[in-house]
NULO-217931 format. One line per 2 residues: for each residue x, y, z of N, C-alpha, C. Coordinates in nm, 4 decimals. Example, Ala and Ser with C-alpha at 12.3 -4.5 7.8 and 13.67 -1.06 7.14 Angstrom:
% residues 2
1.3190:-0.5690:0.7800:1.2300:-0.4500:0.7800:1.3200:-0.3300:0.7800 | 1.2850:-0.2250:0.7080:1.3670:-0.1060:0.7140:1.2900:0.0030:0.7870
This chain:
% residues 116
0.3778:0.2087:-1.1721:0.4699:0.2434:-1.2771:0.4410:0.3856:-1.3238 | 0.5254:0.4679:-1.3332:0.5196:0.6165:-1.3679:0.5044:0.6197:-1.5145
0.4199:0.6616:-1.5738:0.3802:0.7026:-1.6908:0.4397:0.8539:-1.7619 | 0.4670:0.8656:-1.8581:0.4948:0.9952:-1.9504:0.4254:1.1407:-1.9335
0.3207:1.1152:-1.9206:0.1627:1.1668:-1.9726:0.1669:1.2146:-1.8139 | 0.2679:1.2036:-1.6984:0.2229:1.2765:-1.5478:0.1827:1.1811:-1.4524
0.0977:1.0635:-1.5161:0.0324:0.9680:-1.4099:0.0809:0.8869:-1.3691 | 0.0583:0.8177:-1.2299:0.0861:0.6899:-1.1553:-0.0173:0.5905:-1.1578
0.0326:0.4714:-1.2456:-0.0599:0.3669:-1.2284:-0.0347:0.2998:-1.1236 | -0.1938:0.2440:-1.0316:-0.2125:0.1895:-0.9190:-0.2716:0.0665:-0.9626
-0.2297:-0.0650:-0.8867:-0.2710:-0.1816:-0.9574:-0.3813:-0.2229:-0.8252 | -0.4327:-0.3292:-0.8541:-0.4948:-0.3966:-0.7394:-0.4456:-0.4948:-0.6985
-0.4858:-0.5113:-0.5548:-0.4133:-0.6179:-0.4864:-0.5190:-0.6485:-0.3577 | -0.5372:-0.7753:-0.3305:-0.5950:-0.8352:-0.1935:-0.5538:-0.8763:-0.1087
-0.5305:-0.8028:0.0363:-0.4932:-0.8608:0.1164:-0.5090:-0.9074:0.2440 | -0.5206:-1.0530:0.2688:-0.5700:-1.1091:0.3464:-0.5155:-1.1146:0.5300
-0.6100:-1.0750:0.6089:-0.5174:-1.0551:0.7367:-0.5594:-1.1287:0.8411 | -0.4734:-1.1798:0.9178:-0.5289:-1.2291:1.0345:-0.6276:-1.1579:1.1239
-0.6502:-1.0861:1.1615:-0.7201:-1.0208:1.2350:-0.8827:-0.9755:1.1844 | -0.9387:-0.9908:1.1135:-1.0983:-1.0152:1.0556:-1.0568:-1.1064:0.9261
-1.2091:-1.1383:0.9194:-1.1625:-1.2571:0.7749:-1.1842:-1.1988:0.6506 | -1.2530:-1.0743:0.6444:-1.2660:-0.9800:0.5100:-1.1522:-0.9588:0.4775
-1.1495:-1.0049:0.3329:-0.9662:-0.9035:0.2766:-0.9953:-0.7683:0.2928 | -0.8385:-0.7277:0.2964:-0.8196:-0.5579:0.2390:-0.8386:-0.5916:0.0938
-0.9250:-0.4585:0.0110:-0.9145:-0.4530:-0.1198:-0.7996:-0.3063:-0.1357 | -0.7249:-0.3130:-0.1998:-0.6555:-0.2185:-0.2303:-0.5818:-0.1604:-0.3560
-0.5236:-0.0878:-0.3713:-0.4466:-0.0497:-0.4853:-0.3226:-0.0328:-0.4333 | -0.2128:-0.0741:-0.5354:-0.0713:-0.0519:-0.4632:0.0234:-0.0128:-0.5776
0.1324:0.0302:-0.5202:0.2400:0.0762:-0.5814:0.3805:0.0535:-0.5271 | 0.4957:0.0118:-0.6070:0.5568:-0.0249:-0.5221:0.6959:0.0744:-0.4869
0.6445:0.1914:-0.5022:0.7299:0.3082:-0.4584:0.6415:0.3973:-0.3685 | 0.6982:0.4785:-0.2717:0.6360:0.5177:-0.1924:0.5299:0.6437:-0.2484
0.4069:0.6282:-0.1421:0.2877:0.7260:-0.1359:0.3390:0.8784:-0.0852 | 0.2718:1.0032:-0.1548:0.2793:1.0664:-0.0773:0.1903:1.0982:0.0039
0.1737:1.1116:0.1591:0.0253:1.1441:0.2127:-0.0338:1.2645:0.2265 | 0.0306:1.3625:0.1636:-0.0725:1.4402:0.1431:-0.1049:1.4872:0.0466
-0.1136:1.4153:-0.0983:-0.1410:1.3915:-0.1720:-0.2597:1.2909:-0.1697 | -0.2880:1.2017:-0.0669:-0.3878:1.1025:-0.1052:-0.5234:1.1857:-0.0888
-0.5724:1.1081:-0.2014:-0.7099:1.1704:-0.2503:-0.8369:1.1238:-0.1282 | -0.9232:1.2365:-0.1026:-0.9997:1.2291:-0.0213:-1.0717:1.0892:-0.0447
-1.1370:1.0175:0.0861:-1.1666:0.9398:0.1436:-1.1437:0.7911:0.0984 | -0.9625:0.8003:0.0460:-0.8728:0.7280:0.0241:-0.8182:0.7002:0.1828
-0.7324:0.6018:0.2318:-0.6051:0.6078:0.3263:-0.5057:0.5644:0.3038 | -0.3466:0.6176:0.3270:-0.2478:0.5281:0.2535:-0.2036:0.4570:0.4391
-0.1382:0.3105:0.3485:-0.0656:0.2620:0.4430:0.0814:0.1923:0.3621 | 0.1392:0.1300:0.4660:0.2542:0.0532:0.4048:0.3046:-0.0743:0.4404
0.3432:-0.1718:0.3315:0.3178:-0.2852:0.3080:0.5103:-0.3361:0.3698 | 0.5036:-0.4261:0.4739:0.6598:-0.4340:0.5094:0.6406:-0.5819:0.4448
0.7991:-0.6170:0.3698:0.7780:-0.7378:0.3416:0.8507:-0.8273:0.4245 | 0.9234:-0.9597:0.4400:0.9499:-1.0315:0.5402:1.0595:-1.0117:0.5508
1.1515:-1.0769:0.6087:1.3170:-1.0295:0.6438:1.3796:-1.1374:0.5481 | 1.4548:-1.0911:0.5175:1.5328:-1.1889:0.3467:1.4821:-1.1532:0.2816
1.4518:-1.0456:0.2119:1.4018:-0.9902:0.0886:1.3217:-1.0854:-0.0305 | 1.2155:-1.1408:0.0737:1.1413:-1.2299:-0.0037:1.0629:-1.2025:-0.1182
1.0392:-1.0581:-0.1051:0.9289:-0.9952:-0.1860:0.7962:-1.0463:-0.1262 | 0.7860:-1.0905:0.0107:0.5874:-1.1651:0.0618:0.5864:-1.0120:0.1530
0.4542:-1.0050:0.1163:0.3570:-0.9318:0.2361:0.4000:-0.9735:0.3533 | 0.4493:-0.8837:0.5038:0.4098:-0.9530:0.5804:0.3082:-0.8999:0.6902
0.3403:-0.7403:0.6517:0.2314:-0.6585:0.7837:0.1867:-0.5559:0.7107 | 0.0649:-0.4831:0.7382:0.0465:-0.3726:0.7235:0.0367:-0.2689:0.8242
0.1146:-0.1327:0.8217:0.1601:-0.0419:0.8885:0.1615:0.1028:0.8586 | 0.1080:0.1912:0.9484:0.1178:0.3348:0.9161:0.2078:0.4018:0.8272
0.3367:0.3601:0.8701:0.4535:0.3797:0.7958:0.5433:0.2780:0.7763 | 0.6438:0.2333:0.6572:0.7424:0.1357:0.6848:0.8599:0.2205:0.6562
0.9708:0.1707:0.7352:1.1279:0.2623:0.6979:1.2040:0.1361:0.6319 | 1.1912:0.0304:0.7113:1.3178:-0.0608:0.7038:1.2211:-0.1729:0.6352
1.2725:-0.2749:0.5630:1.1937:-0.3839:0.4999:1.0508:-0.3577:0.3998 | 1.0658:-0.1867:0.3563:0.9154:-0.1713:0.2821:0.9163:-0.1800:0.1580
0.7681:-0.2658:0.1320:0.8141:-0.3625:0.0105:0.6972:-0.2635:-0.0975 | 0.5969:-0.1793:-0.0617:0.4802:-0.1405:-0.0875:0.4241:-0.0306:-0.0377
0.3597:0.0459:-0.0933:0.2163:0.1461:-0.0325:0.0951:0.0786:-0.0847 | -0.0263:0.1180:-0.0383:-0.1072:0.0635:-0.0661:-0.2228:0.2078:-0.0113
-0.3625:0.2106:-0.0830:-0.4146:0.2840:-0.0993:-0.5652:0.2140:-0.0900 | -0.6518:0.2140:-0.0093:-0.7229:0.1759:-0.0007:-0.8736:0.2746:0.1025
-1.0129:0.2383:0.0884:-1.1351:0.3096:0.1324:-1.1316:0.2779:0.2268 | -1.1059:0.1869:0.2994:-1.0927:0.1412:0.4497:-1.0098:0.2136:0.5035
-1.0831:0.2279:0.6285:-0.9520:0.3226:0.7339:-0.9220:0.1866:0.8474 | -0.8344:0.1507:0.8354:-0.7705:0.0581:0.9068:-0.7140:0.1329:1.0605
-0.6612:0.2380:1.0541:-0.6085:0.3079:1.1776:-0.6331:0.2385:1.3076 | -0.7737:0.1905:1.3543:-0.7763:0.1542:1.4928:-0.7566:-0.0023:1.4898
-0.8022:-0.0438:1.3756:-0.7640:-0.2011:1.3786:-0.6321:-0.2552:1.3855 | -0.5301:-0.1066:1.3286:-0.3805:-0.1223:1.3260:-0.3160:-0.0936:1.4561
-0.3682:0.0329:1.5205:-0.3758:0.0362:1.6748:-0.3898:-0.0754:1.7725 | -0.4776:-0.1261:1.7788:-0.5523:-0.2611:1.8477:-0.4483:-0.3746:1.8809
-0.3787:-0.3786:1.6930:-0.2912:-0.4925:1.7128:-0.1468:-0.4887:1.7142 | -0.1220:-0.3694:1.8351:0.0333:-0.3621:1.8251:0.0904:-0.2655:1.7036
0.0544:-0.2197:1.6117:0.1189:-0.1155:1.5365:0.1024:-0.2037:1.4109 | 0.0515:-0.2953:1.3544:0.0650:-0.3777:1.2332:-0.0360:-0.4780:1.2389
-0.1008:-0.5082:1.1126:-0.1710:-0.6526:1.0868:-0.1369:-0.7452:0.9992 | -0.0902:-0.8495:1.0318:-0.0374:-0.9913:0.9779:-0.1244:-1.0039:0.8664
-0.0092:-1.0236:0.7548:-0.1169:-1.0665:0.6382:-0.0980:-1.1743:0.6400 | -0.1686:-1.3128:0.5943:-0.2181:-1.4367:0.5784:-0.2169:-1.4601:0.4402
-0.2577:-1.3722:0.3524:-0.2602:-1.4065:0.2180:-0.2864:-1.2810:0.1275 | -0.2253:-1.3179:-0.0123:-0.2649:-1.2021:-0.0648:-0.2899:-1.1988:-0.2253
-0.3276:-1.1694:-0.3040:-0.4241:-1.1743:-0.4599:-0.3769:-1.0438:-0.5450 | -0.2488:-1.0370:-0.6427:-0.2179:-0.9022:-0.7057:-0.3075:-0.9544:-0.8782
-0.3882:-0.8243:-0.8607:-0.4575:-0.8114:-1.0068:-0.3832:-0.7336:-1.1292 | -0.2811:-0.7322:-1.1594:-0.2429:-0.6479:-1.2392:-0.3091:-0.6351:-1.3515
-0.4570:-0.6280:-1.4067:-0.5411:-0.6520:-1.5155:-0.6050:-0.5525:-1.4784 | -0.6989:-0.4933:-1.3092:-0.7046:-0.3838:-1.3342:-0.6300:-0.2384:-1.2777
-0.5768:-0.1496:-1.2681:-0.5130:-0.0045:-1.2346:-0.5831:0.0729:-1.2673 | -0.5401:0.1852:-1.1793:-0.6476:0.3184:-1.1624:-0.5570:0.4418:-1.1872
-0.5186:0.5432:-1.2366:-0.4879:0.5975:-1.2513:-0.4794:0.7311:-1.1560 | -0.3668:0.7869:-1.1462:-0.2763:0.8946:-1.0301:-0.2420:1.0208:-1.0673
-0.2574:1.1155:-1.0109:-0.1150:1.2296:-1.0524:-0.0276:1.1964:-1.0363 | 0.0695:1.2274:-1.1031:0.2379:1.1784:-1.0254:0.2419:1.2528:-0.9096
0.1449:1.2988:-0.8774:0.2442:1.3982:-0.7067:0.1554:1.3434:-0.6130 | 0.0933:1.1598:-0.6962:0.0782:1.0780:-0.5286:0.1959:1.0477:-0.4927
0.3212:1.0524:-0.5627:0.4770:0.9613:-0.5440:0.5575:1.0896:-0.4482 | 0.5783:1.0240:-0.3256:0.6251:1.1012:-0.2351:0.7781:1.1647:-0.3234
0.8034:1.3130:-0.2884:0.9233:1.3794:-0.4075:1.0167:1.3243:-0.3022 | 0.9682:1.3066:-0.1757:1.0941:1.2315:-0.1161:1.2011:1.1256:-0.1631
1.0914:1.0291:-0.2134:1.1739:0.8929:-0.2955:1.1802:0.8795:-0.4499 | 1.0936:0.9989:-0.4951:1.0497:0.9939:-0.6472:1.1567:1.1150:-0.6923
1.2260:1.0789:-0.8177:1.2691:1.1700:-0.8483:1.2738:1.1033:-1.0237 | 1.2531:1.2519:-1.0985:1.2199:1.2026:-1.2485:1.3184:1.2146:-1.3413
């Protein structure tokens, strides 16, 4: 949610994937990242949700165009694990904390999709 004051609050969220049994811990937003804006030894990715506008997690992906429900911001570099499995990892489950958020510049919000 874009704040007054310049900042982007980032909430937390867990998400669980088929492919290792550790969740992703992450922070998310549900307007797009900008990436070069993400803060060092951050990585952004993007959260596609299912087809019927369910609002569920269903993959995580380098980029989403069509069906993207999320960015997500997280210390893990996922890149080769996302490689490995075809371009995306199946989420299984997932845990939104909205109790705690971290705070942003607004110029993590790509000016592509953000406009004030």
């Amino acid at each position: 949610m874009a704040r007054p004051n310049g900042t982007e609050e980032l909430y937390s969220i867990r998400l669980g994937i088929e492919a290792r049994e550790a969740p992703v811990a992450a922070l998310y937003s549900d307007l797009r990242l900008n990436p070069e804006q993400v803060p060092h030894g951050w990585h952004r990715y993007s959260i596609r949700e299912t087809d019927g506008g369910s609002g569920e997690p269903a993959t995580i992906e380098r980029h989403v165009l069509v069906n993207h429900l999320m960015d997500i911001l997280t210390t893990e570099n996922l890149d080769s694990l996302i490689e490995k499995h075809d371009g995306c990892l199946n989420i299984s489950d997932y845990d939104y904390d909205d109790s705690h958020c971290v705070s942003f510049p607004k110029s993590i919000l790509s000016p592509r999709y953000f406009h004030d």
